[in-house]
C-alpha positions in Angstrom: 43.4 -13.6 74.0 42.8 -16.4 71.4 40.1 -18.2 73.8 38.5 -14.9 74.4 38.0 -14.4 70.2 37.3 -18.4 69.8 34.2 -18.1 72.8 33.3 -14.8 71.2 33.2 -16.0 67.4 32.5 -20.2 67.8 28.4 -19.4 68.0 29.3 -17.6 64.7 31.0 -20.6 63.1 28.4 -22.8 64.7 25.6 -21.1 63.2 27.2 -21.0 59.3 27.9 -24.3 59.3 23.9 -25.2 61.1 22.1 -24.4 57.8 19.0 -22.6 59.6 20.5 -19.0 58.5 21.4 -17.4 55.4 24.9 -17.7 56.0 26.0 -14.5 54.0 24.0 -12.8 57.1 25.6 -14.3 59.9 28.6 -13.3 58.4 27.6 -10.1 58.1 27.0 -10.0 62.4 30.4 -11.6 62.7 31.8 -8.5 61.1 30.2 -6.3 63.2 31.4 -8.3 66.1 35.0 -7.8 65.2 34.1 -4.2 65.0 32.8 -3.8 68.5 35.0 -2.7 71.3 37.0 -4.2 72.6 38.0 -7.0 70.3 39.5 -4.5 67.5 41.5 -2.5 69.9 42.9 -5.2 72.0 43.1 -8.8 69.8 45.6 -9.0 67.1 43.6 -11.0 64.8 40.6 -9.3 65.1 41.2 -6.8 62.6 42.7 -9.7 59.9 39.5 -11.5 60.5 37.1 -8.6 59.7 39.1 -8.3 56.1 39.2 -12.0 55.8 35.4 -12.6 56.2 34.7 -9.3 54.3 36.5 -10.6 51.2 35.1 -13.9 51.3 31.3 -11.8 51.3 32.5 -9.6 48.3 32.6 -12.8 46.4 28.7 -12.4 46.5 29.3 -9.0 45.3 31.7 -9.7 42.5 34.6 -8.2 43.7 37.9 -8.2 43.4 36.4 -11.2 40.5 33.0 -12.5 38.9 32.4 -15.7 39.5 29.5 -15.4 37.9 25.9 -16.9 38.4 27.6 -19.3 40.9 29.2 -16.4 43.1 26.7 -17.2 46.5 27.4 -20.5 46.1 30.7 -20.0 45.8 30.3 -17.5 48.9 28.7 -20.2 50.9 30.9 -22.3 50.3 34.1 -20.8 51.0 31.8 -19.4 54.3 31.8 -22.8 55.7 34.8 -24.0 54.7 36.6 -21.0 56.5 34.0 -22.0 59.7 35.1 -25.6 59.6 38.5 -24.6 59.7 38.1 -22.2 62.4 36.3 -24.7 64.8 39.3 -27.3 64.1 42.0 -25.1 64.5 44.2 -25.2 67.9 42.7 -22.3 70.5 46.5 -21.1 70.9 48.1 -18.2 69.3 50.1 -20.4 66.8 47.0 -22.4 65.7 45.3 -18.7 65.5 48.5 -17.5 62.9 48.0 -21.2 61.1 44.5 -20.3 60.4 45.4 -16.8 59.0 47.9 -18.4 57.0 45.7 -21.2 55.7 42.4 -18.6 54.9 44.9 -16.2 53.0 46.6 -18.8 50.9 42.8 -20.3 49.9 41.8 -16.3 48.8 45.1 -15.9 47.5 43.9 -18.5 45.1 40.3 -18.0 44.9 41.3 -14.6 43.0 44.3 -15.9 41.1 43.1 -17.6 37.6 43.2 -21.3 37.2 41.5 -23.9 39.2 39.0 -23.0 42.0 40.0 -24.6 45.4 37.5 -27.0 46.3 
């Protein structure tokens, strides 16, 4: 289950972190991966992912907050970051619910006010 998503979505992570590719639309194929039968129906973090890397692309599209003029950069940013993480992260189901944890806790604060998470 968790190899079968990390072979599926590593090109994906691969590819953000390469710098050949707008990142925002490799993103946007990863989505629609997660989408495609039969990773939503049968993978339990499938469906978490899509809503995980669809808020980190609404930060291009000001929403839930404006970051303002540096909102891609901040999308980028957070884009790679989440990719890093990703290809680091244990190919069990516990290092799969870490990685949840960890991305939710960094957009828990990216749309909380204060400091921005580096």
């Amino acid at each position: 289950m968790v190899d079968g998503l990390a072979e599926l979505l590593n090109p994906y992570m691969r590819r953000i972190l390469g710098g050949s590719e707008d990142p925002h639309d490799v993103v946007d194929e990863l989505k629609w991966t997660l989408t495609e039968a039969p990773h939503m129906e049968h993978s339990w973090g499938a469906g978490w992912l899509y809503r995980m890397w669809g808020s980190l692309s609404d930060i291009i599209d000001g929403y839930p907050v404006d970051f303002g003029p540096d909102r891609e950069a901040i999308a980028i940013r957070e884009f790679r970051h989440a990719a890093q993480d990703w290809l680091g992260m244990p190919r069990t189901r516990a290092g799969l619910e870490s990685y949840i944890e960890r991305q939710r806790t960094r957009l828990a604060s990216l749309w909380s006010p204060g400091p921005r998470t580096e």
